[in-house]
N, C-alpha and C positions, 0 to 999 in steps of 0.2 A: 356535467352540470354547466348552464350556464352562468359566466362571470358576473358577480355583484356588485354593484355598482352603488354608492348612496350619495346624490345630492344635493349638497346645501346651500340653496340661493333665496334670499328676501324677497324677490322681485318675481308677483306669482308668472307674466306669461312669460321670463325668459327659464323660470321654474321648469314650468309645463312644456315650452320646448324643448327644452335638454332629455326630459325624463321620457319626452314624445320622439325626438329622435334618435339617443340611446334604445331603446327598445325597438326601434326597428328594426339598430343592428345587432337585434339579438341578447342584448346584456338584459339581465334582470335590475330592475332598478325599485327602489327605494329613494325618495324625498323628502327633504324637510327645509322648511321656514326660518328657524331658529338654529344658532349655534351646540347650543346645548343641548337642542331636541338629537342634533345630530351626532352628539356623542353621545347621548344616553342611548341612543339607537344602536351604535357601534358596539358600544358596553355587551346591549343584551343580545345582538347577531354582529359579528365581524364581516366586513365588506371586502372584498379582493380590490376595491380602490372606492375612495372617498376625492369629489370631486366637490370645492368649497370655495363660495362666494371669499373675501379678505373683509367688508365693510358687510356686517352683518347687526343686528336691532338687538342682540345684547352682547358676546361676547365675540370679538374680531377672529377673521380667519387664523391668525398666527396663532391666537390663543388655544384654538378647536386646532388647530396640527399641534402643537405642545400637548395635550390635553392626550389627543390620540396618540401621539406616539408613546407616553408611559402608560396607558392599555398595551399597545402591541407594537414594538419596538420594529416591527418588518411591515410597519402601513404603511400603501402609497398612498399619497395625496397630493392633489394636483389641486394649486390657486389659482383663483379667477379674482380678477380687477378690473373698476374700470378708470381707475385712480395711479395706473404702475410706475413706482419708481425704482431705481436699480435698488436704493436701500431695501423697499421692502422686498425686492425679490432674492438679494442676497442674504437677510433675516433668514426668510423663507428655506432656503436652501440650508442654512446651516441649523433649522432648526429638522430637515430631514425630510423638507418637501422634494418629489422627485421631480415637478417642475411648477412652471408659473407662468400664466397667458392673461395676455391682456386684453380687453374687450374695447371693442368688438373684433368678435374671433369669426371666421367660419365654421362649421358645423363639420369640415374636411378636416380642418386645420386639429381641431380637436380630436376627435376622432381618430387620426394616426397618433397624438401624442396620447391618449391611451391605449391605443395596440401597443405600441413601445410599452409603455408603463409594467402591462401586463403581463409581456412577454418576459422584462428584466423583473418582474415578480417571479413569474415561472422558475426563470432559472435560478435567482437566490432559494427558492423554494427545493431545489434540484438538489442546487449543490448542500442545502442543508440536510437534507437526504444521505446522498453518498456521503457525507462525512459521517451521520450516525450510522449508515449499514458498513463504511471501513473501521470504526471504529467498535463495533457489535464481531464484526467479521474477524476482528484479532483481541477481542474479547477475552478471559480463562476458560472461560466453557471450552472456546476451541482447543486449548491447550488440553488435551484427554489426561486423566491420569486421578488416583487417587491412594498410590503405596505413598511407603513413607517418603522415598526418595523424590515424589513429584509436590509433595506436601513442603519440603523444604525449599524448591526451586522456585515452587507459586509463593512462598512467605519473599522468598530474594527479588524475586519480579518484582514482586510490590515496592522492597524497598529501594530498590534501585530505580524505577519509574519515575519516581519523584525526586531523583538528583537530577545534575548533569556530567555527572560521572564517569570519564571513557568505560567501555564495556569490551572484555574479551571471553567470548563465548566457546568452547573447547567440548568435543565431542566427536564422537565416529558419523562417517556420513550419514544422511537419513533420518539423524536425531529428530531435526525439526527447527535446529540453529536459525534461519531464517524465518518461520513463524516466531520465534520467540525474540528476536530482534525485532520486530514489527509490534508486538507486542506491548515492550519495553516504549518505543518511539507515541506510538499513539494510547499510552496513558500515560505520557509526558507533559509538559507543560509546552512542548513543542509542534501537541501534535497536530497542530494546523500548519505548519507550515511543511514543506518538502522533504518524504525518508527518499535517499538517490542508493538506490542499490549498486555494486558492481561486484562481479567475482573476477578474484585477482587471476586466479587459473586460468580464467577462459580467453584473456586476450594477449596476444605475443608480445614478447617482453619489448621490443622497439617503440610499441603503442600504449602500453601504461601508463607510461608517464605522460602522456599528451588528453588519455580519456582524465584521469583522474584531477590534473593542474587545469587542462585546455591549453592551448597556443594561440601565437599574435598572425596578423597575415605576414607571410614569407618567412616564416621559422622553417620551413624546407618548403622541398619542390612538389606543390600542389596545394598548399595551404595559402589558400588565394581569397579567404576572408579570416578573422579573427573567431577562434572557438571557444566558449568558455569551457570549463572541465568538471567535472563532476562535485567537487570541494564547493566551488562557487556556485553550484546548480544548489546545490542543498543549504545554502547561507538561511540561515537561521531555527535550520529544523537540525536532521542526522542526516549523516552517511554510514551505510552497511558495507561495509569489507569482507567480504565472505573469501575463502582461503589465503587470509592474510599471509599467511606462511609462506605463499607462492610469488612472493615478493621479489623482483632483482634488488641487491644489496643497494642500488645508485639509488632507485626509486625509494627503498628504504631511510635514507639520510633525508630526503624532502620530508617523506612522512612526518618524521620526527619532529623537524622545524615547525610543520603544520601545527602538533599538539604542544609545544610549546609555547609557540606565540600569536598563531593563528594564521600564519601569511605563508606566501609560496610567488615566487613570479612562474607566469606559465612560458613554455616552451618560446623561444625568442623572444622574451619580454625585459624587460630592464624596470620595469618599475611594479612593487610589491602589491598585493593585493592581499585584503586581511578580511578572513570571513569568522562569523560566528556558528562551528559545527560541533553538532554530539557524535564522538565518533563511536559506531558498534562493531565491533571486530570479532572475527569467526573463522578457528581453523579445525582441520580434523586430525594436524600436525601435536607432535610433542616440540613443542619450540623449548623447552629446555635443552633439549637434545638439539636441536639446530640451532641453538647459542651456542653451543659446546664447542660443533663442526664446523663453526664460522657462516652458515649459511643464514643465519639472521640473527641483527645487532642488539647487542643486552641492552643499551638503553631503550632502545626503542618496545622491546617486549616487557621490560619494565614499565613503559610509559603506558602500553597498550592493557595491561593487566590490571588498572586500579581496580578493579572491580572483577574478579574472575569468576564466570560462570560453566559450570562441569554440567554438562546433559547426559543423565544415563542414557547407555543405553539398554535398547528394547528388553534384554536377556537378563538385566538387572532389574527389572520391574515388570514380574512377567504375569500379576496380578492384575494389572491394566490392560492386557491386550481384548478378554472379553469388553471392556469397555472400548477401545477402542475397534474392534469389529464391529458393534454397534453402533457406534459411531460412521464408519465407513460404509457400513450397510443402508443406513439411511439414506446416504449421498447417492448410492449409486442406484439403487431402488426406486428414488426417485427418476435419476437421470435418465434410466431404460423403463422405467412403469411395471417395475416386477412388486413382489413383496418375499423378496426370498427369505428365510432363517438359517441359521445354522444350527445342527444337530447338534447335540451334547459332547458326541464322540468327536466332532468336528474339530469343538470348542480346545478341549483336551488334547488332542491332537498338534495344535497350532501352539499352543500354551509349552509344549516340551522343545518347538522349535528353536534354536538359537539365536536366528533371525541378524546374520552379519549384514543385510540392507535396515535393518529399525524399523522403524515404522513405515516408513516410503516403502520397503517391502511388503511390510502388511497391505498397507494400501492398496497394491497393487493387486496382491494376491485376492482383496475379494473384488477387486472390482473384474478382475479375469470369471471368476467362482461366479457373478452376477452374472456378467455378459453372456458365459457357456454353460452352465450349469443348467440342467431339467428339473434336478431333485429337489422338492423342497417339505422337508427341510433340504438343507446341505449336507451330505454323507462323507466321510472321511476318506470317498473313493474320490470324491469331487476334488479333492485338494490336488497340488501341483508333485510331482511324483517323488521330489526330491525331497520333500517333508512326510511323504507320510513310506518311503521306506523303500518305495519300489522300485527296483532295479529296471525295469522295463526291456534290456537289453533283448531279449529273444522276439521281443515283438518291434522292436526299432528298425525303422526300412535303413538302407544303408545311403551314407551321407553321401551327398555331390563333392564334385573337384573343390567347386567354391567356397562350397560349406568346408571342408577340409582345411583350408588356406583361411578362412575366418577365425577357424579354432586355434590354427596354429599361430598365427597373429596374435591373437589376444593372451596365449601362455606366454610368446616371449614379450609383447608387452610387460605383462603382468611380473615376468621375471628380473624384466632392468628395473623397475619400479621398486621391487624390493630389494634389487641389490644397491640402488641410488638413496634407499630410506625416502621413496616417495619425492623426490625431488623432482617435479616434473621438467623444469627448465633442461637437468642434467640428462634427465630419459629422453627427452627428446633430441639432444646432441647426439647422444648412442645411437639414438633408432636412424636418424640421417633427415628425422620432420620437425616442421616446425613446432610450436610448446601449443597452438591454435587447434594444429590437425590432429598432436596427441589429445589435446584437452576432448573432441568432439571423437574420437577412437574408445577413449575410456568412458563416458557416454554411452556408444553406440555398444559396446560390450559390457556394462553395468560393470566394471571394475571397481574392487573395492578394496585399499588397498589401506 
């Protein structure tokens, strides 16, 4: 559609000109005489800009921008003068005009200052957008579930959203930990301002402390401007800690300071920087047990815990999983243009599953069942083999070198991991790699440990 345009000048041919050359370029336009006519215009059709005389035969420009702007709080409108002083054009501005020209104007000269105009409409329009589809997008709905155990956790969301209460979220991988921190942040009183995720696991322990604080220039060699750090990126919204647990003990003592009193200097810094952050904290650790072993600090898990949130999982609430296939099914149905179902016996079938991935395995499993699948409905042949029983061994072609050396990898992964009690900092010492290359190994083998 094209942009509307309304307006209002006393003076009929410089009227008729504006409304004559507007329309060349295209804009729909609408005019009027009076000030009043031209809000009661605006009243009964909103304009994508209002373009207004300041000396008008009943009520003044300033008053017709006052007047529009408690109609519609995101109108632009642009003043015309031919009388302009800084005062009235600083009025002007503060009462919400987005600019102010003084006559005689060129017909150019205007003309880009409402392309501008309409463009910075666009995008507050934009971004008013993405904020309602981020905030739709971590919604309850999304959060699936309707046993008892997810009845209690959606009643805790609620009231924990409305603090600013540190939050430690505690569950087996694949719970959902991260949707449910995002959650909690954008039905905050924060949630316009920046959630900064980071997972403590996934970056070597030498660079924690420098992503999370930031550093100054010349805190080492290559840090040739100043960085800020994640604490500071998120100043006045949250930051999400996802495997807290995976903390080095030094990084840990900052942490602390941080919820205590809000400060931290970054890496070469000398001088204290104090932010205002809700911190969301998430592990898949028993940190009572690694308070015990010394591998992370009681007050600090104290500090972390004001608010402790337990995510079943999947095998505990295995009333939702038809719900949440249905859920998954929509997504991916859409995504590939099928309309696949699952069969009864399907349903049943998935429902007796254990499911040590949660839900992320679910997820997975139908979007695989969508992508391959012929049947539809879905047959309980269609499922992945190790859920519905079948040994498959006599028809298994036989594995590669590679393949071999992958599987064997991933058992003794799997094995220092349990003999360290998941400590990845400490598995990675044994295995001879850095905590980086385990973190993207365990990954790459869906380890779940």
């Amino acid at each position: 559609m094209k942009p509307r345009i309304l307006v209002i000048e006393d003076e009929m041919i410089m009227r008729v000109t504006l409304e004559d050359a507007l329309t060349a370029q295209g804009y729909t336009v609408r005019s009027c005489e009076r000030g009043q006519q031209g809000v009661d215009a605006y009243e009964e059709t909103p304009f994508d800009l209002v373009l207004t005389d300041v000396r008008l035969p009943d009520i003044n420009g300033l008053e017709v921008l006052r007047r529009l702007r408690e109609i519609d709080e995101t109108s632009v409108i642009i003043l015309m003068t031919a009388f302009g002083t800084i005062k009235d054009a600083v009025d002007a501005m503060k009462l919400g005009a987005f600019d102010y020209i003084t006559k005689p104007f060129s017909l150019e000269e205007l003309g880009l200052i409402i392309k501008r105009a309409l463009q910075v409409k666009a995008m507050r329009e934009e971004n008013i957008r993405l904020k309602r589809d981020l905030s739709q997008c971590f919604s309850y709905p999304n959060i699936i579930g309707e046993s008892d155990e997810m009845k209690k956790l959606f009643a805790l969301i609620d009231r924990v959203s409305r603090t600013d209460s540190t939050v430690l979220l505690s569950g087996e991988s694949g719970t959902g930990k991260e949707l449910i921190a995002s959650t909690i942040h954008y039905h905050s009183t924060r949630k316009d301002k920046p959630m900064i995720k980071i997972n403590c696991g996934a970056l070597p322990e030498n660079l924690i402390e420098s992503e999370l604080f930031g550093y100054e220039k010349g805190a080492f060699t290559g840090a040739t401007k100043r960085k800020p750090g994640r604490f500071e990126l998120a100043h006045g919204g949250s930051i999400f800690l996802d495997e807290v647990g995976d903390l080095p003990l030094q990084t840990q003592v900052k942490l602390l300071r941080v919820l205590q009193d809000g400060t931290f200097e970054p890496l070469g810094g000398t001088e204290s920087i104090t932010v205002d952050v809700r911190i969301i904290a998430a592990t898949n650790k028993d940190l009572h047990k690694e308070v015990k072993e010394g591998r992370f600090r009681e007050d600090l898990y104290y500090r972390l815990s004001v608010i402790p949130l337990n995510i079943p999982p999947l095998r505990n609430r295995r009333e939702d999983i038809p719900l949440l296939i249905e859920h998954f099914l929509k997504r991916y149905n859409s995504r590939y243009g099928k309309n696949l179902r699952f069969s009864k016996e399907a349903i049943t079938t998935l429902m007796g599953y254990d499911f040590p991935g949660n839900v992320r395995e679910l997820e997975n499993i139908v979007e695989r069942v969508v992508t391959l699948s012929e049947n539809n409905p879905v047959r309980k042949e269609d499922l992945p083999e190790h859920i519905t029983g079948k040994d498959g061994s006599a028809e298994a072609e036989p594995l590669s070198l590679n393949e071999v050396a992958q599987e064997a990898e991933k058992n003794h992964i799997i094995r220092i991991l349990r003999e360290t009690g998941g400590n990845r900092t400490r598995a990675a010492e044994i295995l001879g790699i850095s905590r980086k290359t385990l973190w993207e190994k365990i990954n790459l083998y869906r380890i779940k440990i």
